[in-house]
N, C-alpha and C positions, 0 to 999 in steps of 0.2 A: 471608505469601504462600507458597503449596506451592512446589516449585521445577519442576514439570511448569509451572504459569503464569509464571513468570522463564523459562523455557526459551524459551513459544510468542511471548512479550514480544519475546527477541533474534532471535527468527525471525522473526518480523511484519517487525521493523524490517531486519534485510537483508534479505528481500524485496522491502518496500519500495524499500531504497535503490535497487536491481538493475534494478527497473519503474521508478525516477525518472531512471536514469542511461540505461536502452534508449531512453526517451522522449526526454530531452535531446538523446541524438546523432541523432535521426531514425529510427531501427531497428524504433520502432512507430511506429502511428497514438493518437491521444487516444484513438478507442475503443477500442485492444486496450489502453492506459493504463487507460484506467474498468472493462474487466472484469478485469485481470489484480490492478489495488487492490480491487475488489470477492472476488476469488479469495483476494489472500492475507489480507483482513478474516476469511473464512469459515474459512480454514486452521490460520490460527494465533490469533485468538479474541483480538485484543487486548485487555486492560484497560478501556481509554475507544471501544471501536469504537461503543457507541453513541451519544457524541460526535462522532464523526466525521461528515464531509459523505458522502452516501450516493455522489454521485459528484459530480467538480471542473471548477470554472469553466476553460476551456482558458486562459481573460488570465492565472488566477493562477499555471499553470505555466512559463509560457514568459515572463513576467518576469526 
């Protein structure tokens, strides 16, 4: 694997985290959650993004 794709990999994933923690504490809404994991899908190009759910069930984040 190049390391520009290990690079966008650990970016993806803090991004992630960042949009999961804003979400948790209330500080967004589920849809700025849905476009801002659709933003960083497009940004940083993960691996398995075409795996992923294009956007998430609101029950399965607030579990």
């Amino acid at each position: 694997m190049e390391q520009q794709k290990i690079i966008d990999e650990v970016n993806y994933h803090k991004a992630q985290a960042i949009t999961e923690l804003l979400y948790a504490r209330g500080m967004i809404t589920f849809d700025e959650y849905d476009k801002l994991t659709d933003l960083n899908r497009q940004s940083f190009s993960p691996l398995y993004a075409d795996l992923l759910p294009k956007t998430l069930e609101k029950s399965s984040i607030q579990s």
